[in-house]
SEMARLUM-382852 format. One record per residue: x, y, z of N, C-alpha, C in turn; residue number from 1. Coordinates in steps of 0.02 Angstrom, whole numbers, m for minus. Last residue first. Layout:
residues N
((X; Y; Z); (X; Y; Z); (X; Y; Z); NUM)
...
//
This chain:
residues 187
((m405; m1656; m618); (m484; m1624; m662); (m545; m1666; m643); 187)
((m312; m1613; m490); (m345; m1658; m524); (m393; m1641; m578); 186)
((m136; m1556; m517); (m217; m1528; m529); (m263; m1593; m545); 185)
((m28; m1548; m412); (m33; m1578; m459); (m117; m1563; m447); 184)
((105; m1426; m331); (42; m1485; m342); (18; m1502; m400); 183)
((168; m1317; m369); (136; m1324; m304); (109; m1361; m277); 182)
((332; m1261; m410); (281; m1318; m439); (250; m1333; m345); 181)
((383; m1108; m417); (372; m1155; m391); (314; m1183; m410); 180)
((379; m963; m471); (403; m1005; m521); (404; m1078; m493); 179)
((359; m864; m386); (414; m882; m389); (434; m936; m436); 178)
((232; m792; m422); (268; m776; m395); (351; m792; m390); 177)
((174; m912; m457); (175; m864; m512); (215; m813; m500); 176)
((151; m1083; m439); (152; m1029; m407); (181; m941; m449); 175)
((66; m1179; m521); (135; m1174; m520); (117; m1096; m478); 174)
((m14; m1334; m507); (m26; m1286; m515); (48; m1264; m503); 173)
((m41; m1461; m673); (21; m1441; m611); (m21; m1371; m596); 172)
((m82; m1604; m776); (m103; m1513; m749); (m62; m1508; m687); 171)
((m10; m1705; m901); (m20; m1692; m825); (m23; m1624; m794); 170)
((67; m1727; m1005); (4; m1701; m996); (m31; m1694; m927); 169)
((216; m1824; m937); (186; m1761; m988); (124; m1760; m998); 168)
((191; m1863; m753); (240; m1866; m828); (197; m1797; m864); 167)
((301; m1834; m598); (261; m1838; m646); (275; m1838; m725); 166)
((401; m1932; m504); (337; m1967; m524); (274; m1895; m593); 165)
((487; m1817; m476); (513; m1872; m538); (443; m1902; m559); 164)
((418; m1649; m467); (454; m1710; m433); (456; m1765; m483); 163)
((486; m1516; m554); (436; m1548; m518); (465; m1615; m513); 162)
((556; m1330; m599); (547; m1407; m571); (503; m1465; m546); 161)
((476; m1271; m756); (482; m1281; m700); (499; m1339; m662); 160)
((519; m1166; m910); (541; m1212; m870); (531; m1211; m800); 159)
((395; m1111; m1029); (424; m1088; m958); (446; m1173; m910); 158)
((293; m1154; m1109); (366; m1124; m1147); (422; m1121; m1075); 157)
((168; m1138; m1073); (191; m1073; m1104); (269; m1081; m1110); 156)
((131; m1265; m1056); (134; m1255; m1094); (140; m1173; m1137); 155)
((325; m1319; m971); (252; m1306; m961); (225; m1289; m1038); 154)
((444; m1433; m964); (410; m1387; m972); (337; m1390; m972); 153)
((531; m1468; m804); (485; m1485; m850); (450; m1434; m883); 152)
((666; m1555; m717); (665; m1512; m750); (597; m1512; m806); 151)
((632; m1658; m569); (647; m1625; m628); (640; m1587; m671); 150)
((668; m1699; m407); (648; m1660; m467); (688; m1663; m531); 149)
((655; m1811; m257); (697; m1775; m299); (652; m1743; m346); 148)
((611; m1873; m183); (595; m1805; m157); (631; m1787; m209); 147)
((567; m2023; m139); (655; m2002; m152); (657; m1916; m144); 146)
((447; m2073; m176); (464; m2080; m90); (520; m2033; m118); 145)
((408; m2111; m319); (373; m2062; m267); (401; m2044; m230); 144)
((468; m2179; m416); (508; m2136; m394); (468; m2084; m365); 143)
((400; m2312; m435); (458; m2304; m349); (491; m2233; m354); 142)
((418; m2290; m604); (391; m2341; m546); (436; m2324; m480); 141)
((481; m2132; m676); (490; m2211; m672); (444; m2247; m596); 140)
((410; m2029; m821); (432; m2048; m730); (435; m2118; m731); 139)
((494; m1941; m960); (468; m2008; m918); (471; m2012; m838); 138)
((527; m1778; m941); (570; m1858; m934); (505; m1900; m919); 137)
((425; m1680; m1016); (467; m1689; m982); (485; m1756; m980); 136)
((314; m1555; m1082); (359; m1592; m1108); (404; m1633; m1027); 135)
((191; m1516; m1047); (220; m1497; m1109); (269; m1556; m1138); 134)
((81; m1481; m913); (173; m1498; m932); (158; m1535; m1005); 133)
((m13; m1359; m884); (23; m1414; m897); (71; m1446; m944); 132)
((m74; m1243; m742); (m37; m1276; m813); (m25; m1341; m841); 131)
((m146; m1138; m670); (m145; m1221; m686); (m112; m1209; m749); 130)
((m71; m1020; m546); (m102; m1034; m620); (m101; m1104; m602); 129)
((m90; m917; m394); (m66; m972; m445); (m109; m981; m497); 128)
((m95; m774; m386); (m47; m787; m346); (m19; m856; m390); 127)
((m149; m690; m551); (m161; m733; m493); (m94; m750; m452); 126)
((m30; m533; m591); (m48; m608; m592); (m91; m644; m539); 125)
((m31; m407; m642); (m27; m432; m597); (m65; m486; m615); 124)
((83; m292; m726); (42; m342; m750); (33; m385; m691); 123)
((119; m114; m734); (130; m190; m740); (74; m226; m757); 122)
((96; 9; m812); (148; 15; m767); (169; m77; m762); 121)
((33; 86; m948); (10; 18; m925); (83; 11; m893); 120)
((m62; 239; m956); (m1; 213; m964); (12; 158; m936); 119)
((m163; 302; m897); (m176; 271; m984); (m97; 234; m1001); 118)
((m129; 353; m781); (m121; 393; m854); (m127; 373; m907); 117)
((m80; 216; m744); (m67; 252; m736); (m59; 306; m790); 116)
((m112; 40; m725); (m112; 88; m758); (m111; 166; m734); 115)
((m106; m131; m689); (m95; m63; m655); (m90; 5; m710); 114)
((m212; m263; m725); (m158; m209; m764); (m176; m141; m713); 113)
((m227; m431; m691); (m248; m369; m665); (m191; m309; m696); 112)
((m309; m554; m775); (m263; m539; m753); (m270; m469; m719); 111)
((m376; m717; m838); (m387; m665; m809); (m317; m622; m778); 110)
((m352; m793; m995); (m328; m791; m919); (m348; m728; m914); 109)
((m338; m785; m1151); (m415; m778; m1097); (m417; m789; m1046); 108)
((m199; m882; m1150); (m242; m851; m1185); (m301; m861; m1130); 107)
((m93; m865; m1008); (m114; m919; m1046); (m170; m885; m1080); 106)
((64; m831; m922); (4; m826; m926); (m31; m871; m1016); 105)
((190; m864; m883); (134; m884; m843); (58; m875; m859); 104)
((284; m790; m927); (284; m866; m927); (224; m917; m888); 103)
((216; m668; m909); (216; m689; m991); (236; m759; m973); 102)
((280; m598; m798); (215; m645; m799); (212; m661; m858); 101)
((402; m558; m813); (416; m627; m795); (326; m643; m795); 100)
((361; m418; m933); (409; m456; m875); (380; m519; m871); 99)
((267; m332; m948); (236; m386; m950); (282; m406; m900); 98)
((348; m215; m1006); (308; m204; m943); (278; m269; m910); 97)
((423; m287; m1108); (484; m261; m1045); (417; m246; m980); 96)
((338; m319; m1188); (364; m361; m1154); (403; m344; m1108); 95)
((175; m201; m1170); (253; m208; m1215); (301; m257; m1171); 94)
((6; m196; m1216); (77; m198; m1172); (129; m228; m1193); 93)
((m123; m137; m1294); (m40; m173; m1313); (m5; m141; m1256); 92)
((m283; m136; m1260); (m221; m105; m1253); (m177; m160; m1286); 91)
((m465; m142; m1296); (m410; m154; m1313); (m332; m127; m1309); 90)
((m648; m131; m1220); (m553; m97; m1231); (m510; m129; m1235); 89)
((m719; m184; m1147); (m689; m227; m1188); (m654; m184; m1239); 88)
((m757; m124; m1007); (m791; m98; m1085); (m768; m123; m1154); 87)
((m722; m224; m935); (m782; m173; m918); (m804; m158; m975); 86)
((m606; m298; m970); (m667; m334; m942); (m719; m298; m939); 85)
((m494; m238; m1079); (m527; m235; m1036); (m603; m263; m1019); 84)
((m372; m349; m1164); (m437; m332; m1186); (m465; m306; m1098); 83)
((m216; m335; m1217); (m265; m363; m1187); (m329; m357; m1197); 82)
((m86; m415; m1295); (m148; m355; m1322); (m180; m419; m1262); 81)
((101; m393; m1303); (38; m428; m1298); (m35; m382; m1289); 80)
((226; m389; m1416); (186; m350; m1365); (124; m401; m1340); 79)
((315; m437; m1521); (346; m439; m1436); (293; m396; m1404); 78)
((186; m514; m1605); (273; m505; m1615); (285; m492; m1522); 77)
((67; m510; m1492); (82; m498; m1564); (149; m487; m1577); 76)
((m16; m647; m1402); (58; m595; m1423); (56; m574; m1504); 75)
((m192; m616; m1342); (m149; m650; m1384); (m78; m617; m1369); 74)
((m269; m583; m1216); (m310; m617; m1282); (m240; m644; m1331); 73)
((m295; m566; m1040); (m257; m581; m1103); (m279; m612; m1155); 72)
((m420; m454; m983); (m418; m526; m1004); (m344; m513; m1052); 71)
((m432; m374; m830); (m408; m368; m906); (m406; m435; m923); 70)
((m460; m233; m715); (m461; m323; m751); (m464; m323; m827); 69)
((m353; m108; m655); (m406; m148; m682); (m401; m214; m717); 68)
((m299; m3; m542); (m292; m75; m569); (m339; m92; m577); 67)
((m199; 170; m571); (m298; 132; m586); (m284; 43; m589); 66)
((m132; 254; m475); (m121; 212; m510); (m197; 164; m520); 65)
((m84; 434; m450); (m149; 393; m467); (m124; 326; m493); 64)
((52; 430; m330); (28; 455; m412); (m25; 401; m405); 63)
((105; 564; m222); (73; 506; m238); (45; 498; m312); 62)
((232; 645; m164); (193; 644; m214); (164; 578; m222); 61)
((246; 714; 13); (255; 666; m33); (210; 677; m86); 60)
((322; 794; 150); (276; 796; 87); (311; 746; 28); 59)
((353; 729; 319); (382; 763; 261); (320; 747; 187); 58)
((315; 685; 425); (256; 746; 404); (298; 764; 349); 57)
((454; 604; 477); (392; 604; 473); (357; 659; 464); 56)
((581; 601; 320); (552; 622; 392); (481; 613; 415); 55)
((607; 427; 237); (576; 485; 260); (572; 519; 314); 54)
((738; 339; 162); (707; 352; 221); (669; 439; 218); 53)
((734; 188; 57); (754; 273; 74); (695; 272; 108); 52)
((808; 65; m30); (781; 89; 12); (774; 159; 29); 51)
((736; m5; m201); (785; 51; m152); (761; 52; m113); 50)
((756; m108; m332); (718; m88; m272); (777; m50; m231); 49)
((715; m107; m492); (759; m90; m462); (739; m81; m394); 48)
((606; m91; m607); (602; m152; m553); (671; m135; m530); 47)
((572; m7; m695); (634; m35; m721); (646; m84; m657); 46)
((438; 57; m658); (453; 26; m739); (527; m2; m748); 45)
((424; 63; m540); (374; 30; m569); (396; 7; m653); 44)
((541; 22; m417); (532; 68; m468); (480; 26; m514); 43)
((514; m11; m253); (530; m17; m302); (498; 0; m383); 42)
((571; 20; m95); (532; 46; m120); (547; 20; m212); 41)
((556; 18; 67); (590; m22; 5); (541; m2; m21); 40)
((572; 132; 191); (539; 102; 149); (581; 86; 118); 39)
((543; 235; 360); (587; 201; 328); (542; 138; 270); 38)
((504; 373; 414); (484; 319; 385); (553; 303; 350); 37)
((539; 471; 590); (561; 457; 534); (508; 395; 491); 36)
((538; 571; 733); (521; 522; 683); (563; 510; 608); 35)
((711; 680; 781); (620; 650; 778); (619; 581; 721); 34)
((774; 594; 935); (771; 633; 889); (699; 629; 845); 33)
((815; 478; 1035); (829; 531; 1025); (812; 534; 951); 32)
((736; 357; 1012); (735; 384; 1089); (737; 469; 1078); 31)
((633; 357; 851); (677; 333; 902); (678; 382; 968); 30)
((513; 293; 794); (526; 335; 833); (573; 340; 881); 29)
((455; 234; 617); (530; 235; 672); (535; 301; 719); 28)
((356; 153; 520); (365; 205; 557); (430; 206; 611); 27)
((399; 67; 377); (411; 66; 444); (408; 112; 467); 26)
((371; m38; 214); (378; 39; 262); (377; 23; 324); 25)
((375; m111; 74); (376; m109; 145); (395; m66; 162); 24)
((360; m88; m67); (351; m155; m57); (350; m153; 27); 23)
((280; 72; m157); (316; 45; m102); (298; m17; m84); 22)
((357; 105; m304); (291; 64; m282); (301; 50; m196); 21)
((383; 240; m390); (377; 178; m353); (340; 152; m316); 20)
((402; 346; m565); (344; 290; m492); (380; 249; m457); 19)
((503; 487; m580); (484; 416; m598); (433; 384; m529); 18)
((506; 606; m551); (467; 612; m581); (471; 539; m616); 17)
((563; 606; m401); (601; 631; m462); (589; 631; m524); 16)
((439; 501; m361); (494; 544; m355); (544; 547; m400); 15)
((297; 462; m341); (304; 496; m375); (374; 545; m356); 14)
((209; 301; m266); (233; 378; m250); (281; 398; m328); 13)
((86; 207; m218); (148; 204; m289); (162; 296; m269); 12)
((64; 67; m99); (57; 134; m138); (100; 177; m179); 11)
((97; m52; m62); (67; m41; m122); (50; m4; m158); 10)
((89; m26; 118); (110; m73; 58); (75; m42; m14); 9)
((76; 177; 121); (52; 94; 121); (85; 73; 108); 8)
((90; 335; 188); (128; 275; 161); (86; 204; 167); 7)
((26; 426; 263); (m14; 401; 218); (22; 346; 159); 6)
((144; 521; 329); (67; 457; 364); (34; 415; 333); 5)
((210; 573; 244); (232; 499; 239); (174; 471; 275); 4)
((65; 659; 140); (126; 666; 208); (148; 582; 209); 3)
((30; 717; m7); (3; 675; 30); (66; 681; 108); 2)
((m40; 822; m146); (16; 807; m101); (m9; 769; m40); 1)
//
């Protein structure tokens, strides 16, 4: 058992016997009355974010969460199999835990798996990847200066915008977080 003092970014608590993750906390002392924490807090396996407020010295459950490095090695039908970097242990994570990093990730990419109990909670991504575009419109002469975009795929399959001047085989880095085109990769 732990007290709200010991609230972080990032620390995964244990209520009502599902995980969250806390994304932001706030100690609050107001004029009148006592302390309090205040947190967003979001659920490790169904991504729902809540806010809720703590007393201060009120008892909390913290749950062990282990993040380790993991190489992605392939998809098998809808799971993907990683491989651990330490003792080259093999897991299957299941596409609902994978979520939105699967459009981002690329065979033998490095990645980071939160685990909990042998139980694989998410999948953390570099901030950015290199990719490259797959497929998209021809760019035309003069269409540097205008700022406009287009629609392009990458080569995991994953639609991102990028500006008119680029064409197809061309490395992009793409931000992983939000799905933003960040630049263009020289080799």
């Amino acid at each position: 058992m732990a007290s709200t003092s010991d609230i972080r970014n990032g620390a995964v608590l244990k209520i009502d016997g599902q995980l969250w993750a806390v994304i932001d906390f706030q100690h609050v002392k107001p004029g009148k009355g006592g302390a309090f924490v205040r947190t967003k807090m979001k659920n490790v396996l169904t991504g729902k974010v809540v806010d809720k407020t703590f007393n201060a010295g009120a008892k909390i459950e913290t749950a062990n969460v282990d993040r380790r490095d993991f190489t992605y090695l392939y998809k098998e039908g809808n799971d993907f199999v990683f491989m651990d970097t330490a003792d080259y242990d093999q897991i299957t994570v299941t596409e609902a835990v994978v979520g939105d990093a699967a459009n981002f990730m690329l065979e033998n990419q490095a990645v980071t798996v939160a685990l909990n109990e042998g139980l694989p909670l998410y999948v953390e991504l570099p901030a950015s990847v290199t990719l490259e575009i797959t497929y998209t419109e021809p760019g035309l002469q003069g269409d540097r200066s205008t700022g406009g975009t287009k629609p392009a795929t990458v080569e995991t399959g994953y639609q991102i915008q990028v500006p008119l001047f680029l064409e197809q085989g061309t490395r992009v880095k793409v931000d992983t977080r939000t799905g933003d085109y960040l630049g263009r990769v020289n080799d």
